[in-house]
C-alpha positions in Angstrom: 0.0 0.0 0.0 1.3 3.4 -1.1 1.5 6.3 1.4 -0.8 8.5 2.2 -0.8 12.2 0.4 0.3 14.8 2.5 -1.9 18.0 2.1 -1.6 21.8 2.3 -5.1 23.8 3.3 -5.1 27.2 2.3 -7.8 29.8 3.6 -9.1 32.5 5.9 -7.8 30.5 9.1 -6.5 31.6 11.9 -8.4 34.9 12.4 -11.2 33.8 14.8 -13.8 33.4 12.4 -16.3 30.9 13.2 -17.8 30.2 9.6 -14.4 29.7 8.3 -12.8 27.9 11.5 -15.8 26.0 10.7 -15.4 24.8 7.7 -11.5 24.3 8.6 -13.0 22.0 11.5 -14.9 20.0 9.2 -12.2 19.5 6.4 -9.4 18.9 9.1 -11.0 16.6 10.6 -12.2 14.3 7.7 -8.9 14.2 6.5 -7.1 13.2 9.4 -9.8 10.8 9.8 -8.9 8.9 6.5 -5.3 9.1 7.5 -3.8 11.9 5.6 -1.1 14.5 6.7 -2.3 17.5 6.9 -0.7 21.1 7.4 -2.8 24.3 7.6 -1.9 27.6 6.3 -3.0 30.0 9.2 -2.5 33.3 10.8 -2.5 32.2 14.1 -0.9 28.5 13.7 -0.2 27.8 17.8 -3.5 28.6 18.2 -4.8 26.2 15.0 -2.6 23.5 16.3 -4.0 23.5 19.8 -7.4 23.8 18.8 -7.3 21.1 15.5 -4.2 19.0 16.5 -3.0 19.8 13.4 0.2 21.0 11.7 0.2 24.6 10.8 2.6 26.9 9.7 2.5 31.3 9.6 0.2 31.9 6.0 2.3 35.2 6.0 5.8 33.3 5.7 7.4 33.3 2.4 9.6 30.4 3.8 6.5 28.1 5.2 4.9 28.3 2.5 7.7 27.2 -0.1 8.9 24.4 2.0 5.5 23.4 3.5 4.3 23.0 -0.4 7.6 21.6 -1.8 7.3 18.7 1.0 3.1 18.6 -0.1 1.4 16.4 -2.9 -1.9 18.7 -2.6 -2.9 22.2 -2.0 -6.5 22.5 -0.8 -7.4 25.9 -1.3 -10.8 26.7 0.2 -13.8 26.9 1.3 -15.3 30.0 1.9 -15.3 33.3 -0.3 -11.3 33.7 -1.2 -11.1 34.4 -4.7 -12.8 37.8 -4.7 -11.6 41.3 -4.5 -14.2 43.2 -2.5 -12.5 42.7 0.5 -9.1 43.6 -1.2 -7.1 42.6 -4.6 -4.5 42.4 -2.0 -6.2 39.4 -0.7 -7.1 38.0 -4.0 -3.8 38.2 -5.0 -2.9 36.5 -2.4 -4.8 33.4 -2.2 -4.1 33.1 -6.0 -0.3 33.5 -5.2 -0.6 30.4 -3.3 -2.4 28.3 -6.0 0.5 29.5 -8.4 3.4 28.2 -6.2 1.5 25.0 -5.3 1.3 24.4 -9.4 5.0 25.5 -9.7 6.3 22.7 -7.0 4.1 20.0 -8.9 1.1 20.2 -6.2 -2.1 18.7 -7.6 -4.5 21.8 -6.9 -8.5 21.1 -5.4 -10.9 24.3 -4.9 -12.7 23.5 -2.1 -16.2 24.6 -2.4 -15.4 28.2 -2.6 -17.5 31.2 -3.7 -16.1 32.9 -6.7 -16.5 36.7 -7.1 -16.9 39.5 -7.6 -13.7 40.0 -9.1 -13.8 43.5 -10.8 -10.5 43.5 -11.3 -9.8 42.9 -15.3 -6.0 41.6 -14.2 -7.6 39.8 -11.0 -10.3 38.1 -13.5 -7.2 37.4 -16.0 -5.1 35.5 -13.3 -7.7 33.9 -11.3 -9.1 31.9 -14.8 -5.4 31.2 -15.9 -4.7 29.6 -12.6 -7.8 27.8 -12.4 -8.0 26.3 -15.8 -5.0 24.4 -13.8 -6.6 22.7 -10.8 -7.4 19.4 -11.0 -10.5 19.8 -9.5 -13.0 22.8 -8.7 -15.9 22.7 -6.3 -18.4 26.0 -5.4 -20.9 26.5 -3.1 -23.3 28.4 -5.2 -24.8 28.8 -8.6 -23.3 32.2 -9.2 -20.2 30.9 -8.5 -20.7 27.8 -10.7 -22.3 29.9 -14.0 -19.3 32.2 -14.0 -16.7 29.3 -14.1 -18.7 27.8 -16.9 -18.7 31.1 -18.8 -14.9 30.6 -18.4 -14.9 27.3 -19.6 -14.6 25.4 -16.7 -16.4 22.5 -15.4 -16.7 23.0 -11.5 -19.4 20.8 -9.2 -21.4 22.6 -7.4 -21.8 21.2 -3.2 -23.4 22.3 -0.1 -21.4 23.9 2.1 -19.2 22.3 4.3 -21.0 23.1 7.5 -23.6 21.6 7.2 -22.1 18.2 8.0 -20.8 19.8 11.4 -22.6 17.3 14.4 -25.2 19.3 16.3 -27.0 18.6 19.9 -29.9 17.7 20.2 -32.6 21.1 20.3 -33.2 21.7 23.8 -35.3 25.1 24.2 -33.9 27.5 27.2 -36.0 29.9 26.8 -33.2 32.0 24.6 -33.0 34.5 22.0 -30.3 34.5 19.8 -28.7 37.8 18.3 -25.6 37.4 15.8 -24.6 40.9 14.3 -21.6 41.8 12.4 -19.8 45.1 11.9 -20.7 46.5 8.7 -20.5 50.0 7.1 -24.4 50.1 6.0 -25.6 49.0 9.7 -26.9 52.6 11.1 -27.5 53.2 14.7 -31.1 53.6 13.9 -31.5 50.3 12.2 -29.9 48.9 15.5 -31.8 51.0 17.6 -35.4 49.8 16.1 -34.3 46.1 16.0 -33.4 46.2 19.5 -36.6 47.9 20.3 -38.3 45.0 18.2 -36.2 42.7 20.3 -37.4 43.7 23.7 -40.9 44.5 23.2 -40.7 40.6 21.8 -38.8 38.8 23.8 -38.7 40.6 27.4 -39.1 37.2 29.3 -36.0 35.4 27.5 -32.3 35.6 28.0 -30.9 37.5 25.2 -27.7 35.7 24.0 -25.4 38.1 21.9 -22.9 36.3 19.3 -19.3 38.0 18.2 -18.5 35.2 15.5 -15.3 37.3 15.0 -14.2 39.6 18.0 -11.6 41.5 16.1 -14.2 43.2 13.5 -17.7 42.6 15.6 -17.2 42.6 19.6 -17.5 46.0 20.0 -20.7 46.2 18.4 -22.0 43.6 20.4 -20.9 45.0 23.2 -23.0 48.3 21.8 -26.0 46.0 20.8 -26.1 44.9 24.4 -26.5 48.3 25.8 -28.9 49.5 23.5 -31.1 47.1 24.8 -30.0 47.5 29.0 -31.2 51.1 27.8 -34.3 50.2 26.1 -35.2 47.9 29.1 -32.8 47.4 31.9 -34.2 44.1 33.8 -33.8 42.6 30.2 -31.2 39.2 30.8 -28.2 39.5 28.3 -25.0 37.5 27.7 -22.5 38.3 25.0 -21.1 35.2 23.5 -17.5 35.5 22.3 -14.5 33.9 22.2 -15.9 30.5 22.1 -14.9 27.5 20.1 -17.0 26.0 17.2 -18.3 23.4 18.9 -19.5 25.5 21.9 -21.4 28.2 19.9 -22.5 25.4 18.0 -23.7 23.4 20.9 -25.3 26.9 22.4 -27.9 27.2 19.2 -29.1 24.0 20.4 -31.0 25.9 23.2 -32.3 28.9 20.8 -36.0 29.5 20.9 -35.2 32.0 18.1 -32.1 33.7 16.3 -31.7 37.0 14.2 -28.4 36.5 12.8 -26.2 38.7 9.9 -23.5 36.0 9.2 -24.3 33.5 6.8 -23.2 30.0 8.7 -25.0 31.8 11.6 -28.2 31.7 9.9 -26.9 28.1 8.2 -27.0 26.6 12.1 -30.0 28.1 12.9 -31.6 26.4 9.7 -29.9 23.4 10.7 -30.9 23.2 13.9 -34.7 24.0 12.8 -34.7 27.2 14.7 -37.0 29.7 13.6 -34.5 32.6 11.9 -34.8 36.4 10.9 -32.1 36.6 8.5 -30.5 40.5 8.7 -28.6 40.2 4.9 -25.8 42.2 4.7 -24.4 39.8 1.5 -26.4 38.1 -1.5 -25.1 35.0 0.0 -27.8 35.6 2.9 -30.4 36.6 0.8 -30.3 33.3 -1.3 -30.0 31.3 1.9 -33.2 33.1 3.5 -35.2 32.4 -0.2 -34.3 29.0 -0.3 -35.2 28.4 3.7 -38.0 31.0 3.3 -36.6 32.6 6.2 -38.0 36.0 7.2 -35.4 38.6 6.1 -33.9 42.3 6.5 -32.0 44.2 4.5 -30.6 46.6 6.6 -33.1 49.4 5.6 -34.2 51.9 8.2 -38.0 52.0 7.3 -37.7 48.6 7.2 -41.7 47.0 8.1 -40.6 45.0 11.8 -43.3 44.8 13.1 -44.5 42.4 9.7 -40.8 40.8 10.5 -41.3 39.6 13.6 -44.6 38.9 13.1 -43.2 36.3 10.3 -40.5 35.4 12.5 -43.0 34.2 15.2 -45.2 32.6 12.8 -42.9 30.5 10.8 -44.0 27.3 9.3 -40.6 24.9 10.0 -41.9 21.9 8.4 -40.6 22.9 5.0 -37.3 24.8 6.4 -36.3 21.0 8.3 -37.3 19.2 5.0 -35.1 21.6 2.8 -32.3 21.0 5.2 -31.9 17.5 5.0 -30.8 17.2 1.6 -28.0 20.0 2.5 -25.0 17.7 3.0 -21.6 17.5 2.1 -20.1 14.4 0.7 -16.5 14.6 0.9 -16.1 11.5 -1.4 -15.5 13.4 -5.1 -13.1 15.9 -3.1 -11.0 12.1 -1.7 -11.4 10.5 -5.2 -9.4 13.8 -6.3 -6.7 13.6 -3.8 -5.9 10.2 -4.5 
């Protein structure tokens, strides 16, 4: 029997995020399930290794990531929205940088049920097709992402998202709420203001559970969030949830009554978990997720109808919402017939 592959993962790791630590989770651990060597690309690699027991190496080191890839037989680049340039062409550049010197030290190349785009970038688009038309294998999340590589001639599959095989709890109601917000320049203190007027006049006799999915970018605003509503109503029971590890916040849903959530995989566990879910979109990524669920939804708009929100978000029918969600799974065996 030959040996196993050894394998690079390259994405957003490493900076606290739960939807990508997530997915990281999930991938990491399938792959050291089937035996494989794995090494992780990640801004933070102590706190990776502790938390995965799992190789990892600095993702800003020239070095490690030469002699990380030149030792690998496969560069996993993915999941999650890395080949985009909204958030920079810095980071685009970056992520495709990676693919490039994977490719140059003979690594076989897998796109890991990414997101593609926007790229607006006419040299970003340029690279970004050359290097893909490379990979031996390209998997995407969504249909948008799948029609674009199509238009370029490629022939990605198109999977659920990896979170969605995460294990869950069972649902065990606590008499909570569930808020998850995320910084974000459009969010105006009025918006927040009204929904946490909505919130209390609601949900007064619940303990209020506030979610920082990324403390660097959204604590403070929790933190914020969490006053506004002391203000509003100051016997109201509040908890900011931060700093936790996926499988905590993923094992507090389990007691949700309810959650308003901004983040995508936020809203994605609250589906999963068949809890009824007033999606706040910030991103078209939210927006499909809350048609396809036929989740209540908000898009950030001041004169925005909540009272007809929460109304919906009370009244929710779940049967079809569970019945959608069980044919949301991942199956990792097309991504293991590629690496071997």
């Amino acid at each position: 029997m030959t040996d196993k592959k050894k394998i690079a993962i390259s994405g957003y790791y490493g900076f606290e995020n739960f939807g990508d630590e997530a997915i990281l989770q999930v991938l990491v651990n399938e792959l050291k399930d089937r035996g494989y060597s794995v090494t992780v690309f990640s801004k933070n690699p102590s706190i990776t290794n502790i938390k995965l027991i799992v190789n990892a190496v600095n993702r800003f080191s020239l070095k490690d990531l030469f002699f990380t890839l030149f030792k690998s037989d496969v560069l996993v680049s993915g999941g999650g929205s890395l080949l985009q340039d909204v958030t920079s062409l810095k980071s685009l550049f970056y992520y495709l940088f990676v693919i490039w010197l994977a490719l140059l030290l003979r690594n076989e190349v897998i796109i890991f049920a990414q997101g593609i785009g926007p790229i607006n970038s006419p040299v970003g688009r340029f690279f970004t097709k050359y290097l893909l038309k490379k990979c031996k294998f390209i998997t995407v999340r969504d249909e948008k992402s799948l029609f674009l590589l199509r238009g370029w001639g490629l022939t990605p599959e198109l999977v659920s998202d990896p979170v969605w095989s995460i294990k869950t709890d069972e649902k065990k109601s606590e008499n909570r709420v569930g808020v998850q917000l995320r910084s974000w320049d459009k969010l105006s203190q009025k918006y927040l203001m009204t929904l946490a007027r909505n919130i209390v006049e609601r949900f007064s006799d619940k303990e209020i559970l506030i979610y920082s999915f990324q403390d660097s970018l959204d604590l403070e605003l929790c933190k914020h969030f969490d006053a506004q509503l002391k203000l509003l109503n100051p016997s109201v029971k509040t908890r900011i949830v931060n700093g936790f590890s996926v499988d905590a916040v993923v094992k507090s849903f389990a007691s949700l009554d309810y959650l308003i959530a901004m983040r995508y995989h936020a809203c994605m566990l609250g589906v999963k978990y068949g809890i009824p879910t007033l999606a706040l979109s910030y991103d078209e990524k939210v927006k499909k997720l809350s048609e396809k669920f036929e989740l209540p939804c908000s898009f950030l708009d001041e004169n925005e109808d909540f009272k007809q929100l929460f109304d919906n978000l009370e009244n929710m029918d779940l049967s079809k919402m569970k019945e959608k969600a069980k044919s949301c799974v991942f199956d990792f065996q097309d991504i293991i017939n590629a690496i071997e």
